[in-house]
N, C-alpha and C positions, 0 to 999 in steps of 0.2 A: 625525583629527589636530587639535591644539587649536589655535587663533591662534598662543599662544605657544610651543609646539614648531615651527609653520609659520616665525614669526621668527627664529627659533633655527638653521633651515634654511637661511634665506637667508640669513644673515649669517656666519654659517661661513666664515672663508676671507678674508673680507672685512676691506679696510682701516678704521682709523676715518676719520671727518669729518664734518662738522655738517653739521645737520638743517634747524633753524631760521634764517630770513635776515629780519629785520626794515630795512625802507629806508622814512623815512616814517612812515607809518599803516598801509603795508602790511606783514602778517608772513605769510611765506610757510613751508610745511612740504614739504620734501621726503624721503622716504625711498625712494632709489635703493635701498638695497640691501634694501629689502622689494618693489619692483620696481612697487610704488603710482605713481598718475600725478602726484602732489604737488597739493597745493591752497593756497590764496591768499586773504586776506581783508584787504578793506582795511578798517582800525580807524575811522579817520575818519568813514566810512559810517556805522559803526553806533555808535559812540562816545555821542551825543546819547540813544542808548534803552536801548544794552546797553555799562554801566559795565565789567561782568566784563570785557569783552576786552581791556580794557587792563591789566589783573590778570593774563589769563592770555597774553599775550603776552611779559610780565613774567616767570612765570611755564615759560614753554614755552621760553625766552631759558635762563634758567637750567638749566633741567633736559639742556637740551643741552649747556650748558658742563657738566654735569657725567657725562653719556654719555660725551661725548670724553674728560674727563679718565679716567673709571674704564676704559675700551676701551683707551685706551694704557697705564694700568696693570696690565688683568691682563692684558696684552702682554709685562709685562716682569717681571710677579715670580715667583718660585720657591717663593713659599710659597703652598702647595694652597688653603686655608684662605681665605685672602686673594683667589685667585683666584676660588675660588668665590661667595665673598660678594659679589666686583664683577661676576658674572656674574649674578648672581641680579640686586641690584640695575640692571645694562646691561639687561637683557631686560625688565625692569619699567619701564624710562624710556620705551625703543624702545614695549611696545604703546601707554603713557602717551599720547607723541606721536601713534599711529596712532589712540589714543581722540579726540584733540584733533582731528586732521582731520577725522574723523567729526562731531563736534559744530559746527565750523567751517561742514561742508556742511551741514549741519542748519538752523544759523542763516540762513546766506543763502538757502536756499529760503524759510525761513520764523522769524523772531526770536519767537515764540511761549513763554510763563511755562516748558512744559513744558522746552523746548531752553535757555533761559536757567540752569533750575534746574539740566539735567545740567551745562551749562557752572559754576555756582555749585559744585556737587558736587566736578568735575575739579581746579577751583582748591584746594580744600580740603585733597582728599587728595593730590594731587599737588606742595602745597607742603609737605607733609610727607615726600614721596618723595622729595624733594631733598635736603632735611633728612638724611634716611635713607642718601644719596649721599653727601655732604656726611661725614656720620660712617664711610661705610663707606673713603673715598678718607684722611681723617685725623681717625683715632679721640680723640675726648676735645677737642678743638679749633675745632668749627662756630662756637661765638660766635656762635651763632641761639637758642640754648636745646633743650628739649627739641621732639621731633616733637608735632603735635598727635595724630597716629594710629600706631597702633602699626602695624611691616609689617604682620603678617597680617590689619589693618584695611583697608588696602591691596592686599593683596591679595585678600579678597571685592570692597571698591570694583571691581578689576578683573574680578570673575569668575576667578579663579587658586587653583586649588588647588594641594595640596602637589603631588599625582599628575603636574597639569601642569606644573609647575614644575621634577619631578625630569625627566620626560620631554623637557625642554627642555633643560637640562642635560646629559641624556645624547645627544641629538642636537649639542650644543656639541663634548664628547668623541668623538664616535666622526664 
């Protein structure tokens, strides 16, 4: 079973609510309903050697407001179409997030060029997944411009293929 059919699983059923809780320096990642223990990093700490976190906190901020918005949207609309698009997109923020945790414990074991770059990586295309959120929640109106990555750029960034992405879907449905 893939990651993101595993997500897909768990969130079935489930309410929306936010992920990301920034107080501080500190930006915390919880994902109760992937059933993860959540992790914590405080920015301050590493701020002085590793720039990116405050980019992707920035970053991790947003893409959760914009989970919550599309979760309560295709909660409530009647067109398939639309529902599916904010699905596809929800599932792609949700492993997003679960990538950022990883990278988060990565860093504080160890802030090393390699862990900096995936975090350098994350910011990139994940500011374009927003983007991607961003036009799928309302079309024609981001006033960001265009994405730097195209989805399916995005979705190698994540390791997602179409296969898994349909079978996540159809674990959503059924």
């Amino acid at each position: 079973m893939s990651i993101l059919r595993t997500i897909a699983a768990k969130i079935k059923g489930q309410d929306c609510e936010r992920i990301v809780k920034t107080i501080g320096n500190e930006v915390s990642l919880s994902l109760p309903t992937l059933e993860l223990a959540g992790t914590s990093i405080n920015v301050g700490t590493f701020s002085n050697r590793i720039i990116e976190l405050q980019r992707a906190s920035i970053i991790a901020t947003a893409l959760d407001n914009s989970q919550y918005l599309i979760c309560r949207l295709k909660g409530s609309t009647s067109d398939r179409t639309l529902r599916k698009n904010c699905e596809k997109i929800y599932l792609q923020i949700l492993l997003a997030l679960t990538q950022l945790e990883s990278i988060f414990e990565a860093i504080k074991l160890d802030p090393n060029p390699k862990n900096r770059k995936e975090l350098a990586d994350w910011i990139k295309f994940c500011g374009s997944l927003n983007k991607h959120a961003i036009e799928t929640i309302s079309p024609g109106i981001s006033g960001k411009g265009p994405a730097e990555h195209e989805i399916g750029d995005i979705m190698r960034f994540q390791n997602i293929t179409e296969a898994d992405m349909n079978e996540a879907l159809d674990e959503l449905e059924h």
